[in-house]
N, C-alpha and C positions, 0 to 999 in steps of 0.2 A: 246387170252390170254394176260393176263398183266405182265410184268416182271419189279421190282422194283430193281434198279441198285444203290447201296451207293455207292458215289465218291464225288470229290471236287466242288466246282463254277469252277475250270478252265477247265472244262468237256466240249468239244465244244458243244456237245447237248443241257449241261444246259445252256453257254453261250447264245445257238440260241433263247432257250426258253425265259430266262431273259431279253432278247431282244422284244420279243415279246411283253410279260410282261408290261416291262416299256414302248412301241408305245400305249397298249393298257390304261396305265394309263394318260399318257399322254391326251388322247382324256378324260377320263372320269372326270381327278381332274381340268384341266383346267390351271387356273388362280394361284391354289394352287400346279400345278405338279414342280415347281423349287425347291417349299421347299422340298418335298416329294423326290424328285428325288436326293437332295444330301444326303440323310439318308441311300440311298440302295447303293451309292458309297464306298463301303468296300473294305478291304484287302480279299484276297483268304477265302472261308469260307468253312470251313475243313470237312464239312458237310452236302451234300447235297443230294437230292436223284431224281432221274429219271426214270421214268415209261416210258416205252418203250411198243406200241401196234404193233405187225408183224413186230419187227424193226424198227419201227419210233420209234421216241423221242414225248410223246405225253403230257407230264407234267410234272412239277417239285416243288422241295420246299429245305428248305436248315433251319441248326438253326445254333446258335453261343451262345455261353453263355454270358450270360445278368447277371449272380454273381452266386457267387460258387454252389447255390442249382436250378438257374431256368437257361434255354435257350431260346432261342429267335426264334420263327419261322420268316421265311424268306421267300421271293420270291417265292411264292405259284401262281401256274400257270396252266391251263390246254389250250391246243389250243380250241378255240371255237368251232370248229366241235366235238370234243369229249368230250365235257361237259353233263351232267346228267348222266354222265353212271358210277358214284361213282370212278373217277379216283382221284379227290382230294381226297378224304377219305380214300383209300388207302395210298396215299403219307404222307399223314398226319399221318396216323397211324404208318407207318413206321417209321417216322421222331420221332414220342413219342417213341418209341420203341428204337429207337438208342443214343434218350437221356435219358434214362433212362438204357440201357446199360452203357452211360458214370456216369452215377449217378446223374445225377439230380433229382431232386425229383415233377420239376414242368414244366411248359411249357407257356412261356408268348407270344403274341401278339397284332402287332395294324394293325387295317386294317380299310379303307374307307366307311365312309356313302353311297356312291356312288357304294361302291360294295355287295349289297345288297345278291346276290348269297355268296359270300365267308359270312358272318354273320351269311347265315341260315346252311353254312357248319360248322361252329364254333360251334355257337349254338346248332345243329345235334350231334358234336363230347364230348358234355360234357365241353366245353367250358364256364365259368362264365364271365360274364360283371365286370370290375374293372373299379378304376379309370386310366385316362390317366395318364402314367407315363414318366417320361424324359421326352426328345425333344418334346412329342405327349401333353405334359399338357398346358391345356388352347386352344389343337388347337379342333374345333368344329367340323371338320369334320371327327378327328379319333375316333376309337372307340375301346378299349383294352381289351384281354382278357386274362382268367391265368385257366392252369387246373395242378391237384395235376396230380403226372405220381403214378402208381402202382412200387411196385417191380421187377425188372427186368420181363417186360409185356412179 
């Protein structure tokens, strides 16, 4: 059974996860992980969520608000042993959930060419292709997305 735990980034689990995370972006962007790597050097992000299988901490995701009506998905992660088994799409769903609790009304993201998995979970979730936005415009290998949130989901 899956258990989804809302807490902060200073949550040692999500820490360990975030960790992960960023070893495993590291090997995938390459050449372009310094840029990408100071974008997720944030202050505490007040929002974030952790899936826990049998007690372990087996994934995570976090938003922040991006302007008064959308938030910003973040640090989306699952350990690689427990990938396909719809853990991000849980986390994800919960994460829309909790922004849309706080009132947002939308839900933005940028994620990696190179992460071909997380696209077709975007994609999957009702996710639309936008243009790059901020820091991410003009860079080629991100790739942004934005979904409308319902009424308190």
């Amino acid at each position: 059974m899956l258990t989804l735990t809302r807490t902060t980034s200073d949550n040692p689990d999500f820490r360990a996860l975030a960790a992960l995370l960023d070893h495993d972006l590291a090997v995938r962007d390459g050449a372009d992980h310094a840029f990408y790597a100071q974008l997720n050097k944030a202050a505490i992000l007040q929002h974030a969520v952790v899936a826990y299988r049998n007690g372990e901490a087996v994934g995570c995701g976090a938003f922040r608000e991006f302007s008064a009506t959308e938030a910003e998905v973040k640090r989306m992660f699952v350990q690689p042993p427990q990938r396909g088994q719809g853990i991000a799409g849980q986390v994800l769903a919960e994460l829309e959930r909790w922004a849309a609790d706080e009132g947002y009304m939308a839900c933005v993201l940028e994620t990696g060419r190179k992460q071909p998995e997380a696209i077709r979970l975007y994609e999957k979730s009702g996710y639309a292709y936008i243009p790059n936005y901020g820091q991410y415009a003009g860079m080629y290998n991100s790739v942004c997305f934005r979904k409308a949130l319902g009424a308190k989901q």
